[in-house]
C-alpha atoms as one frame of an Amber mdcrd trajectory, in Angstrom:
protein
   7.014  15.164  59.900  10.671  14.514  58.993  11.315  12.822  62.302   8.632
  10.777  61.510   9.955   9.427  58.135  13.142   8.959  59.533  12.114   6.820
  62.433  10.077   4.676  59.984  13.379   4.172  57.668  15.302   3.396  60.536
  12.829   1.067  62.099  12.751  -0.608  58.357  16.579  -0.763  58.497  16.972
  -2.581  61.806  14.149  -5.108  60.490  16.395  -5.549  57.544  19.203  -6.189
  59.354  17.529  -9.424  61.368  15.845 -10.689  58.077  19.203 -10.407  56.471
  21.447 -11.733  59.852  19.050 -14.751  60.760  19.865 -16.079  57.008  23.360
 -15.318  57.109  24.181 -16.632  60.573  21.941 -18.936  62.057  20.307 -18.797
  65.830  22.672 -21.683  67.314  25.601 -19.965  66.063  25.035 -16.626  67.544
  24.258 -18.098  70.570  27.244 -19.800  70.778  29.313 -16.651  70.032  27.655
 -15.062  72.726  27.643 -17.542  75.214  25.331 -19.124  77.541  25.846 -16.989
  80.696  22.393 -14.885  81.088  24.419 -11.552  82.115  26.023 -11.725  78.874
  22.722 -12.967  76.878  21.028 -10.008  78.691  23.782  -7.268  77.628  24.019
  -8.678  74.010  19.837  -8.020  73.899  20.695  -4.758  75.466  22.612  -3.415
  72.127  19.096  -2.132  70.063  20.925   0.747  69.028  19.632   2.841  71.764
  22.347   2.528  74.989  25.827   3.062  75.119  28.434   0.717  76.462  28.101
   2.281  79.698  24.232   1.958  80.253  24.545  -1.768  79.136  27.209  -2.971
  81.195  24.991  -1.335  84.118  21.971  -2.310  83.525  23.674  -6.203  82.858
  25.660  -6.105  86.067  29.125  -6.647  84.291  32.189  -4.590  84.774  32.945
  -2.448  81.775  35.945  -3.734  80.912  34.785  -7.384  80.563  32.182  -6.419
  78.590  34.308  -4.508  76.030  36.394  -7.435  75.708  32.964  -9.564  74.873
  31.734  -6.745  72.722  34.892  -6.469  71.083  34.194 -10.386  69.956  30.366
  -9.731  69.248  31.872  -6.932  66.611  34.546  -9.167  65.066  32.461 -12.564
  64.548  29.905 -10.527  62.865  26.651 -10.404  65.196  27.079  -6.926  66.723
  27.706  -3.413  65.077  29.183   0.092  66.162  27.175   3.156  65.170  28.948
   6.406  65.936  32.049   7.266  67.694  33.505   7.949  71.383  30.812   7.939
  73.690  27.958   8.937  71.944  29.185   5.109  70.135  26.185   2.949  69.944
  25.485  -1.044  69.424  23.061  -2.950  67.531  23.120  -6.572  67.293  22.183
  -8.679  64.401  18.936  -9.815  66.124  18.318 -10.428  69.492  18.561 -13.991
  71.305  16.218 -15.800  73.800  17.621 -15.465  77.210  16.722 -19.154  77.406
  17.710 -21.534  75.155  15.057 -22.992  73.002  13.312 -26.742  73.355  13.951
 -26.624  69.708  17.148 -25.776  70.044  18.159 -28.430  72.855  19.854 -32.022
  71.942
């Protein structure tokens, strides 16, 4: 039952965490941060909390050590976040992007 409740409050706590990121830094501006290259897009969508570093950079085809470097920039502007430590370390982004950029979006 415990498990439960705690996947519910974390579940609540990621929602949170978009609601609250979307009004404090807008769409274009994360996108921008992250940049328009899909691989990149694709590993920044990749950080739900659940994969390490590791598992992203495979499953984004980049080399580990560029993607720490773009990580490492996703933590300091403010749009990703480090939970844990060593390699149990996970990441969890403000909100996830469209891989493609919006009509909406377009000018």
């Amino acid at each position: 039952m415990s498990n439960g409740i705690n996947a519910d409050i974390k579940d609540l706590l990621q929602i949170a965490i978009q609601v609250i990121g979307r009004i404090a830094i807008p769409h274009e501006n994360v996108r921008t941060i992250v940049g328009t290259n899909s691989k990149y897009i694709k590993a920044f969508n990749l950080c739900d909390g659940t994969l390490t570093q590791s598992e992203i950079a495979r499953k984004a085809k980049i080399k580990r050590p560029n993607l720490s470097r773009a990580m490492n920039r996703w933590v300091t502007n403010g749009i990703l976040f480090l939970v844990g430590k060593g390699v149990d370390a996970r990441f969890i982004h403000i909100y996830p992007i469209p891989e493609k950029t919006p009509d909406w979006e377009k000018k």
